[in-house]
DOPALO-888236 format. One record per residue (C-alpha): residue number from 0; y, x, z. Coordinates in Angstrom, 1 decimal, padded with zeros to 4 digits. Layout:
<recs>
   resi        y        x        z
    NUM        Y        X        Z
...
</recs>
This chain:
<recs>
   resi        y        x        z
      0    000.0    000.0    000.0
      1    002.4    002.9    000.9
      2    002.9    003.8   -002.7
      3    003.2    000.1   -004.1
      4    006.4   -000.1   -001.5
      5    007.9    003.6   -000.5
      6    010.1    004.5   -003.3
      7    011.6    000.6   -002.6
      8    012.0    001.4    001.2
      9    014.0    004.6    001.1
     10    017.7    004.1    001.6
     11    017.5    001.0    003.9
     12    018.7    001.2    007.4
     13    015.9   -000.3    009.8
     14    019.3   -000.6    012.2
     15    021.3   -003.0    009.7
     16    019.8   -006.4    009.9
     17    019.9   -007.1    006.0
     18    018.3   -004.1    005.5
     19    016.2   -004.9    008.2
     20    015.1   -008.1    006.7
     21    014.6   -006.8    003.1
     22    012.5   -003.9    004.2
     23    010.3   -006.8    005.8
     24    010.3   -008.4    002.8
     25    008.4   -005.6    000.5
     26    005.9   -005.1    003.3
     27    004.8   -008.4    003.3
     28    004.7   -008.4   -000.8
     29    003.3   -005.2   -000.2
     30    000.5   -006.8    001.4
     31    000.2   -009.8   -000.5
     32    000.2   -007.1   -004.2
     33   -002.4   -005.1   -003.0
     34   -004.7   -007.9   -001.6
     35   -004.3   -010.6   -004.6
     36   -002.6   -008.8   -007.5
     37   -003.7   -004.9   -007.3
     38   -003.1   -005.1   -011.3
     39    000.9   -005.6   -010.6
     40    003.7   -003.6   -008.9
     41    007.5   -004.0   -007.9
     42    009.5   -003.3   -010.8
     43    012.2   -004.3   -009.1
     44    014.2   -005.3   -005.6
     45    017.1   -007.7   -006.0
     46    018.8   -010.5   -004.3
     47    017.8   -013.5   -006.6
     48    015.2   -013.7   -007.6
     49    014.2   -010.8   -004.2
     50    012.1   -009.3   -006.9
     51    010.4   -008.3   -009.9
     52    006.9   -007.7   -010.4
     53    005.4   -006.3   -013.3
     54    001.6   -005.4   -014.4
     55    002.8   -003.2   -017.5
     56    002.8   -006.8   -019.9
     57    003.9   -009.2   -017.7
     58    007.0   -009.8   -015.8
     59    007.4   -012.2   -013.0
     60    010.3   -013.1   -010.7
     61    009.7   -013.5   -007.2
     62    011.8   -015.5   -004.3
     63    010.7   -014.7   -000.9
     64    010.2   -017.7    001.3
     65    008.5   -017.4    005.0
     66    006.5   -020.9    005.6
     67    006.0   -021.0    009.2
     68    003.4   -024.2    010.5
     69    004.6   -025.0    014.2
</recs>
């Protein structure tokens, strides 16, 4: 997983909450690329869409939700 994310973690501050909250968002598509979609990477990191993934012939836009079940 480290080098689906890395390159798209360096330069954000862990300290500055928006950074903070971006960083948490390539972990968890991180995860969720090399568990569902090892085939695609992040091309990628943007505000909208939060992403864009790529497998080499197709691109895909990504908006990060969190759907939490109380």
């Amino acid at each position: 997983m480290e080098k689906t994310i890395r390159k798209h973690l360096n330069g954000l501050d862990s300290y500055n909450q928006s950074d903070y909250q971006k960083q948490l968002e390539i972990c968890q598509l991180g995860k969720l690329l090399v568990t569902y979609l090892p085939d695609f990477s992040i091309e990628e990191v943007r505000e909208k869409p939060d992403f864009i993934i790529s497998d080499g012939k197709k691109r895909v836009a990504i908006e990060h939700q969190c759907i939490l079940s109380q």
